[in-house]
C-alpha positions in Angstrom: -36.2 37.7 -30.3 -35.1 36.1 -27.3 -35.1 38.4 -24.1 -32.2 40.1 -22.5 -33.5 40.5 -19.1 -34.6 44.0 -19.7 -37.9 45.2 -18.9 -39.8 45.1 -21.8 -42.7 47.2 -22.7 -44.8 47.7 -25.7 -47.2 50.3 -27.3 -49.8 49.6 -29.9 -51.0 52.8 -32.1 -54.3 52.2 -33.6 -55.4 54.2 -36.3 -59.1 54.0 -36.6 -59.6 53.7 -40.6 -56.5 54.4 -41.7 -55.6 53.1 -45.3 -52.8 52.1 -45.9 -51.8 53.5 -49.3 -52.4 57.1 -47.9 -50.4 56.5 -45.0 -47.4 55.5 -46.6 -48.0 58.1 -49.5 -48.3 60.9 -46.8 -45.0 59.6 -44.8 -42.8 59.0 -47.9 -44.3 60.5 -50.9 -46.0 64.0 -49.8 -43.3 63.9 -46.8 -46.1 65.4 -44.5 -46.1 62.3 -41.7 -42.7 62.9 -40.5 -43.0 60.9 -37.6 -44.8 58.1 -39.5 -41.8 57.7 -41.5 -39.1 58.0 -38.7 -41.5 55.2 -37.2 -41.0 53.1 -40.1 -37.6 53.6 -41.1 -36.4 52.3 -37.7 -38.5 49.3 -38.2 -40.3 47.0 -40.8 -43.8 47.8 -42.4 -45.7 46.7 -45.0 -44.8 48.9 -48.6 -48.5 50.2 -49.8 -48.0 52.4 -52.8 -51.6 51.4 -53.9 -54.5 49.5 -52.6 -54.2 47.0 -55.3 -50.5 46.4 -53.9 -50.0 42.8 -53.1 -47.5 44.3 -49.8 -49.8 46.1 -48.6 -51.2 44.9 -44.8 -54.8 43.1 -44.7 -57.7 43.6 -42.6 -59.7 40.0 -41.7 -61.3 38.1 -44.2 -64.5 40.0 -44.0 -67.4 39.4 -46.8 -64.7 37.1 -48.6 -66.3 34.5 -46.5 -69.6 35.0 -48.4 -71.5 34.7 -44.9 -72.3 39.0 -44.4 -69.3 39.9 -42.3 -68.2 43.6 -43.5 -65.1 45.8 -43.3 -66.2 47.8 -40.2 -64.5 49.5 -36.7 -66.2 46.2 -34.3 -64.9 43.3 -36.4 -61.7 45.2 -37.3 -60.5 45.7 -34.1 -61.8 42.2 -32.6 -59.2 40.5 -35.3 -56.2 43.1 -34.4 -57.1 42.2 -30.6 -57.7 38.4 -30.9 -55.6 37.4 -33.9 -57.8 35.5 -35.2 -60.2 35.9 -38.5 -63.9 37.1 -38.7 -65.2 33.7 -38.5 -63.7 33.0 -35.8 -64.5 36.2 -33.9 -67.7 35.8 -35.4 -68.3 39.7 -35.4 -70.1 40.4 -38.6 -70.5 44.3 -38.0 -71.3 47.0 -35.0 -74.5 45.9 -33.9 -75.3 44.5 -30.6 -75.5 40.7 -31.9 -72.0 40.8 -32.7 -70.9 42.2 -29.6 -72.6 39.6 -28.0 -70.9 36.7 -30.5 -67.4 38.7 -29.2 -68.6 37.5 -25.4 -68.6 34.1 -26.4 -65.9 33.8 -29.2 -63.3 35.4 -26.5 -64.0 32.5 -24.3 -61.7 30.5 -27.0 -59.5 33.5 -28.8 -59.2 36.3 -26.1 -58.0 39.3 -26.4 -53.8 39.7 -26.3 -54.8 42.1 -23.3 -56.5 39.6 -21.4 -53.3 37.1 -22.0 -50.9 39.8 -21.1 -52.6 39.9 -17.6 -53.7 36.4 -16.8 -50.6 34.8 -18.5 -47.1 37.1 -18.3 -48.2 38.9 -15.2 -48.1 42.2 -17.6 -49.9 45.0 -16.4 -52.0 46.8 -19.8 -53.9 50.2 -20.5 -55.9 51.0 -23.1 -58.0 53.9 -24.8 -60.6 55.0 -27.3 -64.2 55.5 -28.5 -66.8 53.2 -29.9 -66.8 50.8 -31.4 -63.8 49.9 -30.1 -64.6 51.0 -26.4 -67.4 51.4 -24.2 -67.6 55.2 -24.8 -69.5 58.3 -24.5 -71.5 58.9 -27.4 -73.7 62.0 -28.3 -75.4 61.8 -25.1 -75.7 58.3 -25.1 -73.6 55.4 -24.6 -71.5 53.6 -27.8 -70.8 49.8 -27.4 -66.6 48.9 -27.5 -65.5 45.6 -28.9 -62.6 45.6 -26.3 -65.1 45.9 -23.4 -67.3 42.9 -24.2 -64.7 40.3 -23.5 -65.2 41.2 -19.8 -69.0 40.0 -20.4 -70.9 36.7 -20.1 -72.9 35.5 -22.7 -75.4 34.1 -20.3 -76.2 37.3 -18.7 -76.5 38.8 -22.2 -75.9 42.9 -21.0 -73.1 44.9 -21.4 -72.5 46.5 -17.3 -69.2 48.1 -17.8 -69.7 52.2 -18.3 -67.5 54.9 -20.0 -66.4 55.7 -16.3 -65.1 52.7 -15.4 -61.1 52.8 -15.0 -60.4 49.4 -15.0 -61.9 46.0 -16.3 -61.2 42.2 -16.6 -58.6 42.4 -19.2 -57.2 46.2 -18.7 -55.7 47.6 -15.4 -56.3 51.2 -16.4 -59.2 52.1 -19.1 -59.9 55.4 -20.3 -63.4 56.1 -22.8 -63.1 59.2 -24.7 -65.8 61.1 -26.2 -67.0 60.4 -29.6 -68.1 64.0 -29.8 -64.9 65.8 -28.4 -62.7 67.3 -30.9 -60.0 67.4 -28.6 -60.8 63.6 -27.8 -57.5 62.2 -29.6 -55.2 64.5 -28.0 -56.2 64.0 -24.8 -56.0 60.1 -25.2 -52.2 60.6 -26.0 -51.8 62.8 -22.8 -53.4 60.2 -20.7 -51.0 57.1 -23.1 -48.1 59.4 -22.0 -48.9 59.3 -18.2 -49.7 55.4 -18.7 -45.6 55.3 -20.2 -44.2 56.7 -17.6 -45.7 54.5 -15.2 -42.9 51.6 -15.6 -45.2 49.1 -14.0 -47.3 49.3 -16.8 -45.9 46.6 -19.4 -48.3 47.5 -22.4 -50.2 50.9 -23.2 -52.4 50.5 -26.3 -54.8 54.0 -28.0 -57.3 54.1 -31.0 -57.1 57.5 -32.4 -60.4 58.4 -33.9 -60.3 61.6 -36.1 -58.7 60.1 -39.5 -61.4 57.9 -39.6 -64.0 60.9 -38.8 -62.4 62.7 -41.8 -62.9 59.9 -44.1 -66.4 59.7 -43.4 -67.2 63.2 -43.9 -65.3 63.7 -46.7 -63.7 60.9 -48.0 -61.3 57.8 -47.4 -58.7 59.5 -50.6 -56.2 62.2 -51.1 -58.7 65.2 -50.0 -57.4 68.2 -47.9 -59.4 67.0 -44.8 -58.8 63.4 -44.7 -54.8 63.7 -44.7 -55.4 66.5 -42.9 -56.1 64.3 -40.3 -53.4 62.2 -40.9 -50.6 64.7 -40.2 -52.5 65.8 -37.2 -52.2 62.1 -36.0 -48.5 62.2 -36.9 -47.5 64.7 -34.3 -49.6 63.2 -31.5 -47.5 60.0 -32.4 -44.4 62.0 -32.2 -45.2 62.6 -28.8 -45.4 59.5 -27.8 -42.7 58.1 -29.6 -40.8 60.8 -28.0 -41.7 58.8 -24.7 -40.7 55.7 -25.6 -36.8 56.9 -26.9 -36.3 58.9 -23.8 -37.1 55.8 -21.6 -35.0 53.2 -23.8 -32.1 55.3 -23.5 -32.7 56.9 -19.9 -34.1 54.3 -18.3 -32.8 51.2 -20.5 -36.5 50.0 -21.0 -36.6 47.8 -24.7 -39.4 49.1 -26.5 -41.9 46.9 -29.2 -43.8 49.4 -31.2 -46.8 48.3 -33.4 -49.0 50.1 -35.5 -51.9 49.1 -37.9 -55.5 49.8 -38.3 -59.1 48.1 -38.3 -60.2 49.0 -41.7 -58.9 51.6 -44.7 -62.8 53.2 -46.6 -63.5 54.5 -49.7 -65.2 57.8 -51.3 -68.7 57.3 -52.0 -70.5 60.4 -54.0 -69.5 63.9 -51.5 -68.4 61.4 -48.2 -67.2 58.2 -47.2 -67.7 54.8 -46.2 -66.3 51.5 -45.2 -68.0 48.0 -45.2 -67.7 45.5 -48.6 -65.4 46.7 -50.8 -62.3 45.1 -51.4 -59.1 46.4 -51.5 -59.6 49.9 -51.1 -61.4 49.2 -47.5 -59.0 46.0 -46.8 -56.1 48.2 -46.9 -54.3 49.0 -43.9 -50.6 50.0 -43.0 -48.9 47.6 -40.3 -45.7 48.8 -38.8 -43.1 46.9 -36.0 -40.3 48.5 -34.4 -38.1 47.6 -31.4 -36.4 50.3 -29.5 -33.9 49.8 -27.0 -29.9 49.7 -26.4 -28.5 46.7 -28.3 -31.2 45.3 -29.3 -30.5 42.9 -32.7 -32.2 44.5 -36.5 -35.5 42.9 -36.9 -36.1 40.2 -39.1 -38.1 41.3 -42.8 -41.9 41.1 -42.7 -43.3 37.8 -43.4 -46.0 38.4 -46.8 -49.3 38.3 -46.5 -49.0 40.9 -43.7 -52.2 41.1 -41.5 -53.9 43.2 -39.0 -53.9 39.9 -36.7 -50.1 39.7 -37.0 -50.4 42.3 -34.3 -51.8 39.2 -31.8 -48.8 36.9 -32.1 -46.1 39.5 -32.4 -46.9 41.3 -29.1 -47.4 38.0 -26.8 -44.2 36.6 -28.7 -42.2 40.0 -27.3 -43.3 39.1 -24.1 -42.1 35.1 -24.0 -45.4 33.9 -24.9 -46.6 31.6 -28.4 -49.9 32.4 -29.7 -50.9 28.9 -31.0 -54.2 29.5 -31.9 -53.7 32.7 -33.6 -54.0 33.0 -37.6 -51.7 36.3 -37.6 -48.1 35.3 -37.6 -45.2 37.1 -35.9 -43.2 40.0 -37.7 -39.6 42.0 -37.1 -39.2 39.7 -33.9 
């Protein structure tokens, strides 16, 4: 989609283990993600009436590769970030050696926040929890995937903290608190004041409590888990609500991606994520464009992945992602 001189902005909603089937059952079948679907009726996403769908979106390759990689929030989110697969990224799970692989595998595929800034001159924001950020974490600290790009492998330490504001490949950061339960409310109140700043090209959030829900009760159709989803729907009506008033006040052209790092499954009274396929593989993927004039976007391009997310946001903003293995969708 070539550009019409415009400013153009994006946002990326991440929905930390989200499964796909029970996203798109709760917008279009139960009709209890009402924002979900509005958010998917004025774009492309990837159909997922099951997790045996063959339209449903992908994670990474994970333990497909036979080499121990598994389904998890670190190499999820290094694949949606990188757009490349797990061997590549070479993050096998959330301990500390893969966060340490990330430092060096970033050197070669980093992150599309990193190229936003050093690339396209775009300024980016970003927020969450561990694993995907540097966090706060029952009185400790929680590694963050996003955060170890800004490392060197020789050093071998992690030195950014949960109060840092700011980092090599973000211009604002904000770590929540695993352990808040207001912590993915207040991460959309900060994603809103990030939006209205229009010197901020790219504002990307990780909302945590579906994914909490699915491991205390379940990745399924249980009371608590899509619970959580429709709670996540009207924080993202919020900010969707941000983006249309500045498309049509302020003639901004909006892209508008969202997708997860891994779906789960139900395992005896809770819930877990890490080898199996399918039902942990599973995730939605959704692309919109919102702005005056702007052409309908092309269909989705099957298989769908998580690392379509990569190409499709540098591509909005004029740049190619050679490397990546995601592809670019709606554009």
């Amino acid at each position: 989609m070539p550009s019409s001189g415009k400013t153009r902005r994006a946002l990326v909603i991440g929905i930390d283990g989200a499964r796909g089937d029970l996203i798109y059952n709760q917008a279009w079948v139960q009709q209890r993600a009402p924002n979900l679907q509005k958010l998917m009726a004025s774009g492309k996403f990837a159909v997922c009436k099951d997790v045996y769908d063959t339209q449903c979106a992908r994670t990474h390759s994970g333990p497909k590769t036979g080499r121990g990689f598994q389904w998890l929030t670190a190499p999820g989110w290094a694949s949606v970030l990188t757009g490349v697969d797990n061997s590549k990224t070479q993050v096998f799970d959330n301990r500390d050696a893969s966060f340490l692989n990330f430092m060096k595998s970033t050197k070669t595929y980093p992150t599309f926040l990193k190229r936003l800034r050093d690339e396209a001159g775009v300024k980016v924001a970003a927020s969450g929890v561990g694993a995907f950020m540097v966090s706060a974490h029952k009185k400790d600290i929680k590694a963050g995937i996003v955060d170890y790009e800004c490392d060197s492998p020789e050093a071998r330490t992690m030195r950014i903290s949960p109060a840092m504001t700011s980092s090599c490949n973000l211009d604002e950061r904000r770590a929540g608190n695993s352990d808040d339960s207001k912590r993915d409310s207040k991460m959309t109140e900060w994603m809103k004041q990030q939006m209205a700043n229009p010197q901020m090209g790219l504002v990307m959030g990780v909302f945590d409590q579906v994914d909490e829900a699915g491991h205390e009760h379940g990745f399924g159709s249980n009371k608590y888990y899509t619970g959580a989803i429709a709670a996540t729907d009207g924080l993202i009506g919020d900010l969707m609500t941000v983006v249309k008033t500045r498309a049509l006040q302020e003639g901004e052209e909006w892209l508008v991606i969202l997708t997860s790092d891994h779906g789960g499954h139900r395992l005896l009274t809770f819930g877990m994520h890490d080898t199996w396929p399918d039902h942990d593989t599973a995730v939605p993927f959704v692309v919109a464009t919102l702005g005056i004039s702007l052409p309908p976007l092309k269909d989705l391009t099957y298989p769908v992945t998580q690392m379509d997310t990569h190409a499709t946001v540098m591509q909005w903003f004029g740049k190619e992602s050679p490397k990546s293995d995601g592809r670019v969708q709606g554009l």
